[in-house]
DSSP file (Angstrom, degrees, kcal/mol; ACC not computed):
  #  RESIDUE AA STRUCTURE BP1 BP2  ACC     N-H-->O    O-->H-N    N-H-->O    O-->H-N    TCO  KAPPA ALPHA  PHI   PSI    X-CA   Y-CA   Z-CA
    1    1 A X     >        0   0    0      0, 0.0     4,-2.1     0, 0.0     3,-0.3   0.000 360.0 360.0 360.0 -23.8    0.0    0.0    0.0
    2    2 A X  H  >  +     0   0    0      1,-0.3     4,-3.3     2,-0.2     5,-0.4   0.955 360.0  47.0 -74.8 -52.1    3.0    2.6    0.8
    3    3 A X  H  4 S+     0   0    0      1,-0.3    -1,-0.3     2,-0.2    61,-0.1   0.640 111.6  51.1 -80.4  -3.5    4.6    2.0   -2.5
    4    4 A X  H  > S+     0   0    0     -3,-0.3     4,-1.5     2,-0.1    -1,-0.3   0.770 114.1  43.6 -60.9 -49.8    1.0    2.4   -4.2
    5    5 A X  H >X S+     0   0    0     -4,-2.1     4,-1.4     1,-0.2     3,-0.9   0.994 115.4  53.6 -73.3 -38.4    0.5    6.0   -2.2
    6    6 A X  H 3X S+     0   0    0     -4,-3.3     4,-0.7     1,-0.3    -1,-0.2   0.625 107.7  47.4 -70.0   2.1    4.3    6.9   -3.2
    7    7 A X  H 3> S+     0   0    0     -5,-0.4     4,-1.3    -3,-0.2    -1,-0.3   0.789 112.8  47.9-100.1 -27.9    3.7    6.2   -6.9
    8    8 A X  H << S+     0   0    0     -4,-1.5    -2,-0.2    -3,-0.9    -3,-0.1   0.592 109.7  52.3 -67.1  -9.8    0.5    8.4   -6.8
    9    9 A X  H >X S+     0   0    0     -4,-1.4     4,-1.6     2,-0.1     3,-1.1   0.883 116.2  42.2 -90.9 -61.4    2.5   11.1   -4.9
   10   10 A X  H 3X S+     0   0    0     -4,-0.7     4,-2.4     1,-0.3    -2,-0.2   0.840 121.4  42.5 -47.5 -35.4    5.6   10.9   -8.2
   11   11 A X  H 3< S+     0   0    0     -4,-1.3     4,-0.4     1,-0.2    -1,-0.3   0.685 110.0  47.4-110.3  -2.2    3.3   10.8  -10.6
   12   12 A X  H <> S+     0   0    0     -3,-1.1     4,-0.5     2,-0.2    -1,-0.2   0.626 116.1  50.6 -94.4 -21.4    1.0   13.2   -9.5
   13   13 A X  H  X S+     0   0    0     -4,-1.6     4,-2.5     3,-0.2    -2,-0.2   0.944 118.2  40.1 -79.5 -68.8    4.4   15.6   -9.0
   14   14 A X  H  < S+     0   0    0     -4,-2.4    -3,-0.2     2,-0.2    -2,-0.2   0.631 112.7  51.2 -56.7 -14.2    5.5   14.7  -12.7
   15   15 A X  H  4 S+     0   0    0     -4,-0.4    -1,-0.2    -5,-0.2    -2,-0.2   0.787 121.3  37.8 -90.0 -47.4    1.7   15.0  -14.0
   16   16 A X  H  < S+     0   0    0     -4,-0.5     2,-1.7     1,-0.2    -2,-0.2   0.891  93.5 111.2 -84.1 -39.7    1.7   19.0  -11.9
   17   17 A X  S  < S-     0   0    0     -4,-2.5    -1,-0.2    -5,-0.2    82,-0.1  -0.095  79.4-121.5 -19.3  29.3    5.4   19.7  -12.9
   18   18 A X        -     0   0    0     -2,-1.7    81,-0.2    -3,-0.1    -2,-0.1   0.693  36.6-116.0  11.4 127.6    5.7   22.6  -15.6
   19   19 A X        +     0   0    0     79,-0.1     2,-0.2    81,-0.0    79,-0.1  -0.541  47.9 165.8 -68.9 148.7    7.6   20.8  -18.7
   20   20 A X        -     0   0    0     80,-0.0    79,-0.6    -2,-0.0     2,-0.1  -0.816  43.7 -90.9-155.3 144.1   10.9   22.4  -19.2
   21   21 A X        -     0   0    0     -2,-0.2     2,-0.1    77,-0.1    77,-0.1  -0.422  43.8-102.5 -63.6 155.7   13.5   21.3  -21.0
   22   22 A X        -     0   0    0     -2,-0.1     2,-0.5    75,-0.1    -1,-0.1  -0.286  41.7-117.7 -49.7 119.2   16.2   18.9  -19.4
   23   23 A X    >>  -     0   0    0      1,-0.2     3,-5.0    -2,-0.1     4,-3.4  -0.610  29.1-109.4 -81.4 139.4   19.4   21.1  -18.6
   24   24 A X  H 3> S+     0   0    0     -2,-0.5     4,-1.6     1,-0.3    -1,-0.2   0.859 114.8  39.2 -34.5 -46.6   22.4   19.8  -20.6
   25   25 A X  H 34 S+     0   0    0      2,-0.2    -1,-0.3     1,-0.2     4,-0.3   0.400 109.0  57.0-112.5  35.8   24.3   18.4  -17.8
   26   26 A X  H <> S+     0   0    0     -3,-5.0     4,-1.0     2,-0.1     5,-0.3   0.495 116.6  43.1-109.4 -27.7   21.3   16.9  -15.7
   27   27 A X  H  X S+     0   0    0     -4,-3.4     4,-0.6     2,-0.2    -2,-0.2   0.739 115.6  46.9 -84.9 -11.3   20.7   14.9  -19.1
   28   28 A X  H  < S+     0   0    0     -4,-1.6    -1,-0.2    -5,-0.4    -3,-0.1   0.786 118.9  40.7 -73.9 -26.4   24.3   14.3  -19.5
   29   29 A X  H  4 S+     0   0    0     -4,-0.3    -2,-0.2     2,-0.2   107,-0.1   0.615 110.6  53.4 -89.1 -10.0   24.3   13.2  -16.1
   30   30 A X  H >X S+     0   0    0     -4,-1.0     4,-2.0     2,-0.2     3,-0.6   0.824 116.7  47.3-131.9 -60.3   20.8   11.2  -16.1
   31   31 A X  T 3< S+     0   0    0     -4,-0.6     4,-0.4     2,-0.3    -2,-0.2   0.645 104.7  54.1 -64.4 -22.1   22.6    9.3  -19.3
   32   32 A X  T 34 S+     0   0    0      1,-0.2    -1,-0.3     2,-0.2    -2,-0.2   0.396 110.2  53.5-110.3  10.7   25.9    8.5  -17.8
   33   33 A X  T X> S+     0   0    0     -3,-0.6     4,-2.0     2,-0.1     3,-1.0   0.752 107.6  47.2 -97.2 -30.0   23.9    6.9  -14.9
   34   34 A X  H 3X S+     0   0    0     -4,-2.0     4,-1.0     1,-0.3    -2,-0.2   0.602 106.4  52.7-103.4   4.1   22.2    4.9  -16.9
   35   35 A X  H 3> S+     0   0    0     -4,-0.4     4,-1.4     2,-0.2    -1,-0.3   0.190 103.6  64.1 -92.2   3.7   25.0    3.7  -18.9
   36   36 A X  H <> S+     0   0    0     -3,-1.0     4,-1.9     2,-0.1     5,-0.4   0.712 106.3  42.7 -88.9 -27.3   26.6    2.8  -15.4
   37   37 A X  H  X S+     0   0    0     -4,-2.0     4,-2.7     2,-0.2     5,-0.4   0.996 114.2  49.9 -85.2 -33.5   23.7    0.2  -14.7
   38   38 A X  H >X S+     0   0    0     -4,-1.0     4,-1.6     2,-0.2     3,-1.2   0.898 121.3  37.5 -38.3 -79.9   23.8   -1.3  -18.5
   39   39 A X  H 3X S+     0   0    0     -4,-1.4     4,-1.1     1,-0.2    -1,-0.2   0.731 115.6  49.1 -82.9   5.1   27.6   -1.6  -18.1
   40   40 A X  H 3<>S+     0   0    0     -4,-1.9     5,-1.2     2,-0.2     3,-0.3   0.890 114.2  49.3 -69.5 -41.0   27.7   -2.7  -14.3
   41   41 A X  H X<5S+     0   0    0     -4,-2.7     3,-2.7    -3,-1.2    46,-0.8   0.979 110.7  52.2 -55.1 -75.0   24.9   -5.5  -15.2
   42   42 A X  H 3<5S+     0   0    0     -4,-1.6    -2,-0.2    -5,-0.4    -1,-0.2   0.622 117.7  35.2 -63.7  10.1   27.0   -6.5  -18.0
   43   43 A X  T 3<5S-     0   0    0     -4,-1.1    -1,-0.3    -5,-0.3    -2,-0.2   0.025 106.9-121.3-119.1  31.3   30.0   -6.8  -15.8
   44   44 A X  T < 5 +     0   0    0     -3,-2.7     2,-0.5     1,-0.2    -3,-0.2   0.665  67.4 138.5   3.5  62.3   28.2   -8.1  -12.9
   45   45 A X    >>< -     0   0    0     -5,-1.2     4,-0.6     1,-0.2     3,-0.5  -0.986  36.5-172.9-113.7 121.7   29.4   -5.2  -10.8
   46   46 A X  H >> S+     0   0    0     -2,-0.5     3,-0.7     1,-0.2     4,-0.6   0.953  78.0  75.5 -76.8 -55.3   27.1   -3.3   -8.4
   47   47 A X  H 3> S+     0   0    0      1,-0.2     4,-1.3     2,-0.2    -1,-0.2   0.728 102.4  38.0 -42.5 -21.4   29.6   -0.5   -7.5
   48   48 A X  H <4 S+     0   0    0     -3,-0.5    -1,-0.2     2,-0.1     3,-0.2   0.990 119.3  45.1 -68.5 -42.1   29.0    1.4  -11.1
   49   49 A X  H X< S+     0   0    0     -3,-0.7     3,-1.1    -4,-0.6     4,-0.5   0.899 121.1  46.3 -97.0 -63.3   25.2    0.5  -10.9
   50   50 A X  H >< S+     0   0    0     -4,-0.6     3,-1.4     1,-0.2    -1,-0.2   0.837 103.4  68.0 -25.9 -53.3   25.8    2.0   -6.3
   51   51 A X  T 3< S+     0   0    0     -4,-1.3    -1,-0.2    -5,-0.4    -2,-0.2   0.584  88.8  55.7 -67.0 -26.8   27.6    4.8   -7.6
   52   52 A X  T <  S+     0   0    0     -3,-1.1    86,-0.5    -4,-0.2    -1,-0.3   0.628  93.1  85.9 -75.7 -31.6   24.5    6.5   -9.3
   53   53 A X  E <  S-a  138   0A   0     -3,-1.4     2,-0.3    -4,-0.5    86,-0.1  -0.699  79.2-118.0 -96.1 165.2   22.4    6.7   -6.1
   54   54 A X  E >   -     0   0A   0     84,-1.6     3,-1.8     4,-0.1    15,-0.1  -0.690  30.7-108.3 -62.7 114.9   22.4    9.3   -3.6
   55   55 A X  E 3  S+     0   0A   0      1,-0.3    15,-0.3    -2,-0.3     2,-0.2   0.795 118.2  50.4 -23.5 -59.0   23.4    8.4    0.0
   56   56 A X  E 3  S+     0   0A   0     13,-0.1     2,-0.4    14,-0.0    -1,-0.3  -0.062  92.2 144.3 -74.3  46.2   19.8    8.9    1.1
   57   57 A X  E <   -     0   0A   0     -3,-1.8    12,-3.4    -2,-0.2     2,-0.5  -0.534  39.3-156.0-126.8-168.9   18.0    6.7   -1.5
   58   58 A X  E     +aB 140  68A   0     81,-1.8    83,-2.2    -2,-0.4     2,-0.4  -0.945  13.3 172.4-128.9 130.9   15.3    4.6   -2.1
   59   59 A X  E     -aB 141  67A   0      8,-2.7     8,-2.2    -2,-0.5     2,-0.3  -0.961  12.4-168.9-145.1 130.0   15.1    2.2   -4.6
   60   60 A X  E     -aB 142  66A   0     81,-2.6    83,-0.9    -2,-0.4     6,-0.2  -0.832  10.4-128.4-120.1 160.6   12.3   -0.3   -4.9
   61   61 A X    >   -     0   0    0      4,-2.6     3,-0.8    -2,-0.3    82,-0.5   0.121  35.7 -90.1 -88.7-176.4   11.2   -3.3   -6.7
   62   62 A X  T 3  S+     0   0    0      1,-0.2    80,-0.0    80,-0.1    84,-0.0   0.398 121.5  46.4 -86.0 -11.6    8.4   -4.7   -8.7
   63   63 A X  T 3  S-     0   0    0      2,-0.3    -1,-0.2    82,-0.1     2,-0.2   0.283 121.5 -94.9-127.5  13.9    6.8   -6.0   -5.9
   64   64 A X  S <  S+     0   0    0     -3,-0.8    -2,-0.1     1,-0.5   -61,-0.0  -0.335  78.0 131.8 108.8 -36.6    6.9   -3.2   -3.4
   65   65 A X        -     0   0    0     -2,-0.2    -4,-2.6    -5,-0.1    -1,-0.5  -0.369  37.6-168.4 -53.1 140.1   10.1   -4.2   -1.4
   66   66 A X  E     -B   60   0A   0     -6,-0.2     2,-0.6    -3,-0.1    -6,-0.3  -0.888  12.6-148.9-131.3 138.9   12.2   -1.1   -1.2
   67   67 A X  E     -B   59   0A   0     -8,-2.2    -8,-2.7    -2,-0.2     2,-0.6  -0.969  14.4-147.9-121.9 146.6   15.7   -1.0   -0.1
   68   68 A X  E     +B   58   0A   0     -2,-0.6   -10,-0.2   -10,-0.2     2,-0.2  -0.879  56.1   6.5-143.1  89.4   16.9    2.2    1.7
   69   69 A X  S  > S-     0   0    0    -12,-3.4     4,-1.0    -2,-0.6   -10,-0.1  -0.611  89.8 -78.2 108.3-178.6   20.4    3.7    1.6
   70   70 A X  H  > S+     0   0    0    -15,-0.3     4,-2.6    -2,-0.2     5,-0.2   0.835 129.8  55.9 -90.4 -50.8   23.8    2.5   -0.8
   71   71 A X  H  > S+     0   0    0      2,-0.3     4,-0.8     1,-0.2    -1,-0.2   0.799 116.6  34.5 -79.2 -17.7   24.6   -0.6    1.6
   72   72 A X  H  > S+     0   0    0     -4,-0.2     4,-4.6     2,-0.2    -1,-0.2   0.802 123.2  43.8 -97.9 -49.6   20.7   -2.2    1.1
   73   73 A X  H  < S+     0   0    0     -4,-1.0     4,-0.3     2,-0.2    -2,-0.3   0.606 116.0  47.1 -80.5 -21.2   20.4   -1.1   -2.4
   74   74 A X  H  X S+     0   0    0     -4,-2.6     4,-2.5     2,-0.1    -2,-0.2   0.817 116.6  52.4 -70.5 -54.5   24.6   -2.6   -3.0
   75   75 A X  H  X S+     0   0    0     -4,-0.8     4,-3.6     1,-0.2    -2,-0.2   0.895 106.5  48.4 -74.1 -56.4   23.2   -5.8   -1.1
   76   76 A X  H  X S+     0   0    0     -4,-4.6     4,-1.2     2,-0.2    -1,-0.2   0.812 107.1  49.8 -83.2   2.4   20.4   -6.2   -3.2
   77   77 A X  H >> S+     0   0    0     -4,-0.3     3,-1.2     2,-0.2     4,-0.8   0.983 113.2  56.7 -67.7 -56.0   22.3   -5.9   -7.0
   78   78 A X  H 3X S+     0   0    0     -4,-2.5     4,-1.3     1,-0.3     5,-0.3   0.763 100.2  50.8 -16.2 -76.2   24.8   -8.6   -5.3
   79   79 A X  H >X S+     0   0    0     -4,-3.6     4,-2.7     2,-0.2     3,-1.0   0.755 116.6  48.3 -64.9 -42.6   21.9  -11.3   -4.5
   80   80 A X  H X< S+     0   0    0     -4,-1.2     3,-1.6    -3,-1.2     5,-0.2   0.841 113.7  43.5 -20.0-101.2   21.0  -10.6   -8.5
   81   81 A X  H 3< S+     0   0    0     -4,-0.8    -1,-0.3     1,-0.3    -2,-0.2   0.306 112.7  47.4 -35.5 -32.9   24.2  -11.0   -9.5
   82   82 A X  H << S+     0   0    0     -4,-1.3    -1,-0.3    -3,-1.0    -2,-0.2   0.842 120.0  45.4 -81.2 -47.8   25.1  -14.2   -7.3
   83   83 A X  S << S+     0   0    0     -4,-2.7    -2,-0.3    -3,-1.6    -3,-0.2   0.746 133.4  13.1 -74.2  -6.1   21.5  -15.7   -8.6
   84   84 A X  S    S-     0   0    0     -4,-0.2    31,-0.3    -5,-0.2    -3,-0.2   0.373  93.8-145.2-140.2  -3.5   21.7  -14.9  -12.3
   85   85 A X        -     0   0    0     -5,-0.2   -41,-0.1    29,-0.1    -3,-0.1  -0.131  48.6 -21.4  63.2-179.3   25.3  -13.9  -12.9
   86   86 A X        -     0   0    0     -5,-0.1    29,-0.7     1,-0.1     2,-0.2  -0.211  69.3 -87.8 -87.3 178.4   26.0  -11.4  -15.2
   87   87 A X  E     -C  114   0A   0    -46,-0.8    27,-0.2   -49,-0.2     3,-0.2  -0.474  19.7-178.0 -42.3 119.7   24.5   -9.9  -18.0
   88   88 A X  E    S+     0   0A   0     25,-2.8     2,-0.4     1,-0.3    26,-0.1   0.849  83.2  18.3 -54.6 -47.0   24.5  -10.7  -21.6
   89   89 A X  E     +C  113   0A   0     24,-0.8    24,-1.6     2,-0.0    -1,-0.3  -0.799  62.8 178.5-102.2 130.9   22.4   -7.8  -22.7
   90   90 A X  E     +C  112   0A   0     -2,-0.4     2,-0.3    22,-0.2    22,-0.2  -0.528   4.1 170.1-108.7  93.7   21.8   -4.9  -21.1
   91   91 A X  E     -C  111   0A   0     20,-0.7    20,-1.1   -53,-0.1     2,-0.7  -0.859  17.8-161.6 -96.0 119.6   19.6   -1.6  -22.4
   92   92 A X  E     -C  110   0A   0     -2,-0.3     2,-1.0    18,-0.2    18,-0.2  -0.763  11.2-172.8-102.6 131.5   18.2    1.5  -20.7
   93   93 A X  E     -C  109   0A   0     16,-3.2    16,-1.2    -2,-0.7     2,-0.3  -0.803   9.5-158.0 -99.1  93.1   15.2    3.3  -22.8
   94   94 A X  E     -C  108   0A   0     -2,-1.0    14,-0.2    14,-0.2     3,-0.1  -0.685  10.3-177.2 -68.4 136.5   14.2    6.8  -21.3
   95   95 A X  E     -     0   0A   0     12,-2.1     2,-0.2    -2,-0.3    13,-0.2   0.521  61.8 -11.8 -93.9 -13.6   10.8    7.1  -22.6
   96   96 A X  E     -C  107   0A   0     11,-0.8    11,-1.1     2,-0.0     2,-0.3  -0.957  50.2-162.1 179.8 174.1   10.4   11.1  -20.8
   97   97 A X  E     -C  106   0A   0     -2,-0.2     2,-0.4     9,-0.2     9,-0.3  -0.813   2.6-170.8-161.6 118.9   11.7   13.3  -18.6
   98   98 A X  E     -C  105   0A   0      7,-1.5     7,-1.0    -2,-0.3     2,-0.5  -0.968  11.2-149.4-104.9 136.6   10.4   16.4  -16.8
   99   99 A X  E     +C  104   0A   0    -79,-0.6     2,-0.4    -2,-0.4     5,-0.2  -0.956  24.9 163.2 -82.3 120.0   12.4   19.3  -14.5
  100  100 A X  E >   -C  103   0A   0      3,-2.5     3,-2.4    -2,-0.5     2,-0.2  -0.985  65.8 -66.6-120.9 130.8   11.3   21.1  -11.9
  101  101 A X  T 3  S+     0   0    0     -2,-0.4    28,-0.0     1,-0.2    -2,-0.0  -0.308 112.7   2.3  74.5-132.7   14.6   22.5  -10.2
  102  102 A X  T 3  S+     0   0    0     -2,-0.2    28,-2.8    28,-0.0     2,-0.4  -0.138 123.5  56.8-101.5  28.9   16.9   20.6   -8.6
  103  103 A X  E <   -CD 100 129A   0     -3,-2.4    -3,-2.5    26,-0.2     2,-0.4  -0.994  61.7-154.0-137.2 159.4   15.2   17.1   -9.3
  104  104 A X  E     -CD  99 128A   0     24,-5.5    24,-1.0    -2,-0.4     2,-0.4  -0.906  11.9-141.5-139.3 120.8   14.0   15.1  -12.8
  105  105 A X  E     -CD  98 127A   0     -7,-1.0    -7,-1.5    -2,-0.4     2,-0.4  -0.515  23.0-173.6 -64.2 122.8   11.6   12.8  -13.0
  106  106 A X  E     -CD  97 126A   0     20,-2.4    20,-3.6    -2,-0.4     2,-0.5  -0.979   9.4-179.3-120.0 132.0   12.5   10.2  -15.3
  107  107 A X  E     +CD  96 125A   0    -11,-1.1   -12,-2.1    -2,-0.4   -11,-0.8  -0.987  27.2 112.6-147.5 130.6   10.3    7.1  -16.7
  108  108 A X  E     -CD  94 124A   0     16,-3.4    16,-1.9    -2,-0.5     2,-0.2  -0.894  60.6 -84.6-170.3-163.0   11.5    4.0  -19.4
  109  109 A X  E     -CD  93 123A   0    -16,-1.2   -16,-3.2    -2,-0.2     2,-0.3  -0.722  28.5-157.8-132.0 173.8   12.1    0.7  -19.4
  110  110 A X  E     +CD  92 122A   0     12,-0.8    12,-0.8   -18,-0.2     2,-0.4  -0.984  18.8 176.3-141.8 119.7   15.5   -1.4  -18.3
  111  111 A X  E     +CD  91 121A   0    -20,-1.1   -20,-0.7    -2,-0.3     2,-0.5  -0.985  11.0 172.3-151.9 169.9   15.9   -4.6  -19.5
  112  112 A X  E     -CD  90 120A   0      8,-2.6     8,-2.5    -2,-0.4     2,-0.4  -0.976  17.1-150.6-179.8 122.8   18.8   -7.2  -19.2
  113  113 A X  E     -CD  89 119A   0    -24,-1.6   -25,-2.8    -2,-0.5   -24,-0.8  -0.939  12.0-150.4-123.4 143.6   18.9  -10.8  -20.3
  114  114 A X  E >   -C   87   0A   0      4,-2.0     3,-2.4    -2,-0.4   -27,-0.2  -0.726  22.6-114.1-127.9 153.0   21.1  -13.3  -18.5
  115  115 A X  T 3  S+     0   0    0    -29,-0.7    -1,-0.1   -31,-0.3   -28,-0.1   0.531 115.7  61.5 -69.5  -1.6   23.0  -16.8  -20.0
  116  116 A X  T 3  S-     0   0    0      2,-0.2    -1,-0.3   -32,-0.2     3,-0.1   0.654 128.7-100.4 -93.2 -19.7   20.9  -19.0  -17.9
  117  117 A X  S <  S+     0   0    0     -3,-2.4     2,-0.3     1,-0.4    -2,-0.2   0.135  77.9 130.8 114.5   5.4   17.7  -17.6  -19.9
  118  118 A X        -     0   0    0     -5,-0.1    -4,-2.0   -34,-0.0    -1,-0.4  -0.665  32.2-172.8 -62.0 131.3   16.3  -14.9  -17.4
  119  119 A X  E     -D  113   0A   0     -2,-0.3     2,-0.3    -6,-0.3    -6,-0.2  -0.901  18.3-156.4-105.2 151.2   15.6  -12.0  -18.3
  120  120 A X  E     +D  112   0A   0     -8,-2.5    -8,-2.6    -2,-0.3     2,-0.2  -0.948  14.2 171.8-132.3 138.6   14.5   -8.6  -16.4
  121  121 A X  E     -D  111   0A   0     -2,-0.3     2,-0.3   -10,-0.2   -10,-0.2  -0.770  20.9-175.4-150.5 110.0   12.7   -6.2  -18.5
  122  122 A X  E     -D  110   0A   0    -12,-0.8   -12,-0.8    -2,-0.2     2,-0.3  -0.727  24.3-142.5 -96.1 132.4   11.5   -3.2  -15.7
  123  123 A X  E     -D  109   0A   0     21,-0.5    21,-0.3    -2,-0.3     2,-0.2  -0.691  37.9-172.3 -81.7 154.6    9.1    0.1  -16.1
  124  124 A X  E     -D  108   0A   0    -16,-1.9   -16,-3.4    -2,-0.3     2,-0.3  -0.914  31.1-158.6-161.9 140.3   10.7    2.3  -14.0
  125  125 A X  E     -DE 107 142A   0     17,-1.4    17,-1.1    -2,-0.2     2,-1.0  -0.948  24.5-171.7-107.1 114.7   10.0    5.8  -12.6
  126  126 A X  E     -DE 106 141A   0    -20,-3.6   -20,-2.4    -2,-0.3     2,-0.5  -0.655  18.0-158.5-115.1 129.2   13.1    7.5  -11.4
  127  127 A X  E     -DE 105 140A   0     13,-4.0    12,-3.6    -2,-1.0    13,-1.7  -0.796  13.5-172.3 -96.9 138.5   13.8   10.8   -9.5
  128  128 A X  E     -D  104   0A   0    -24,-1.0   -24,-5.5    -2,-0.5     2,-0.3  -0.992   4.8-161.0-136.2 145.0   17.2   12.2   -9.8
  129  129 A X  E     -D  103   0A   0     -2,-0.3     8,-2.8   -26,-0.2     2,-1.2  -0.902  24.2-121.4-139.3 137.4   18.2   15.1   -7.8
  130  130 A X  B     -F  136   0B   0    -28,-2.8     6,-0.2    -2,-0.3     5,-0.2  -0.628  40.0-148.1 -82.1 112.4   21.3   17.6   -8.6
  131  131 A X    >   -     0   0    0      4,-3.4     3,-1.4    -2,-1.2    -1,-0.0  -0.081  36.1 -81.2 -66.8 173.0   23.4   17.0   -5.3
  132  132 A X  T 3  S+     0   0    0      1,-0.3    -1,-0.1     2,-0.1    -2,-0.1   0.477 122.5  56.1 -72.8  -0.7   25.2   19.8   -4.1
  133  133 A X  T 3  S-     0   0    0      2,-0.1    -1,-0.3     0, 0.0     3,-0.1   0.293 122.5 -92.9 -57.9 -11.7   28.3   19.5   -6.4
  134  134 A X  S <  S+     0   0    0     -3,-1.4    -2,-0.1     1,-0.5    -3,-0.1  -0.107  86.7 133.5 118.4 -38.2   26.6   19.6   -9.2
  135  135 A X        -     0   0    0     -5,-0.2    -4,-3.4     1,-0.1     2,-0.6  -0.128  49.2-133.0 -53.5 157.7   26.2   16.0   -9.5
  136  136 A X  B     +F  130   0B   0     -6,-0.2    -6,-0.2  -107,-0.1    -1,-0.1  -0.934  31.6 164.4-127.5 145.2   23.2   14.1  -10.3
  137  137 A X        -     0   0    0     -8,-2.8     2,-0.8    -2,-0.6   -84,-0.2  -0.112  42.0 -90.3-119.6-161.3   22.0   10.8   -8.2
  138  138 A X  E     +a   53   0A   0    -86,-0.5   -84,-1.6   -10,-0.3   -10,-0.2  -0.970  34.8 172.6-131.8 104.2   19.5    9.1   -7.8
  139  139 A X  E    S+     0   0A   0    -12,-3.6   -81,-1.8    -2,-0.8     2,-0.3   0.776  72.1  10.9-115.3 -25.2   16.9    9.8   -5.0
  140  140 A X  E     -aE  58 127A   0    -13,-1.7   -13,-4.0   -83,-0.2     2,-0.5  -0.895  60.9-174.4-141.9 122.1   14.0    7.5   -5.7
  141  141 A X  E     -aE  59 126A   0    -83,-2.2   -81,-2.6    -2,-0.3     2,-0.3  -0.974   4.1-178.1-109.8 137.2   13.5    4.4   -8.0
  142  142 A X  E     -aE  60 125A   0    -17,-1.1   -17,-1.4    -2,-0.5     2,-0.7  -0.971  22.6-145.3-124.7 137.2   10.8    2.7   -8.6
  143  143 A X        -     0   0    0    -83,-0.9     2,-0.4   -82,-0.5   -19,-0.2  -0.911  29.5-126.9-113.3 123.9   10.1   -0.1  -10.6
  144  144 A X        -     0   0    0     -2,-0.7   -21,-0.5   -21,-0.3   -82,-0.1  -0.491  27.2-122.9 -64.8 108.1    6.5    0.0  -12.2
  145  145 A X        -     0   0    0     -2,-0.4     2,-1.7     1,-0.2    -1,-0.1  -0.309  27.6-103.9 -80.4 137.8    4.7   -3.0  -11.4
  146  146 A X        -     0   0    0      1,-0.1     2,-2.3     2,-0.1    -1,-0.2  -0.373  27.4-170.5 -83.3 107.7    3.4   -4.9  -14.3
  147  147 A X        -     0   0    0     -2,-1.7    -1,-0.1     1,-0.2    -2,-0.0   0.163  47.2-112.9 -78.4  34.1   -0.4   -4.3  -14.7
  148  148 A X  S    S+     0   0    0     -2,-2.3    -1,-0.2     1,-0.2    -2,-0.1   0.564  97.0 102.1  38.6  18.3   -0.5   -7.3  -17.6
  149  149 A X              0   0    0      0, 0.0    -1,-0.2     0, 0.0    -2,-0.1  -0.059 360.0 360.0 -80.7  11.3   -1.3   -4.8  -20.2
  150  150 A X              0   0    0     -4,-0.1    -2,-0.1     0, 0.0    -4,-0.0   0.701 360.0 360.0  57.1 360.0    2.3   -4.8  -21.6
């Protein structure tokens, strides 16, 4: 039920958002995170995939478990990675993007196919917030549960 009100709270924040374009380095930055989880999946390494969130964040699953901070969110690429080994494939699609500020809402799909035949192919809505260096992390993800309408 939490992760139900906190997806009606993002999307109701990206829905109320003013469109703006994407500033050049929160979409450089937004892009060179999401080519850390492609190639950290295809090297089965969490620390590039770690390195993109923000010390406080939250990143949750398809099924509502959420893991909380670098060392929960570290823990759970590992248990992946131990159960499927690494990637063959890995692609990230932003499908949109909005600004307001210092965060951007971001929403695509993730997908990653593994040599045993598994595959992960995620909706995901992701907030990324310009830290105080300039950098931009990762403050909430969420993985969009699938409502069997493809």
């Amino acid at each position: 039920m939490k992760r139900i009100a906190m997806l009606v709270l993002l999307l109701s924040t990206v829905c109320s958002a003013r469109a703006q374009t994407i500033e050049a380095a929160a979409r450089k930055g937004i892009d060179s995170g999401n080519q850390a989880w492609v190639d950290g999946m295809k090297l089965a390494q969490a620390a590039p995939i770690v390195a993109t969130y923000a010390d406080n964040a939250l990143d949750c699953g398809p099924t509502g478990e959420c893991a909380n901070g670098l060392v929960a969110i570290g823990q759970n690429i590992e248990k992946l990675f131990a159960k499927w080994g690494r990637a063959q494939r890995a692609e990230v699609t932003s499908k949109g993007s909005v600004q307001q500020g210092d965060f951007v809402y971001e929403w695509g799909e993730a997908e990653a196919s593994f040599a045993n035949g598994n595959k992960v192919l995620d909706r995901y809505l992701t907030v990324w917030h310009r830290e105080a260096g300039g950098n931009w992390k990762i403050f909430r993800n969420m993985v969009i549960p699938d409502d069997g309408r493809g």
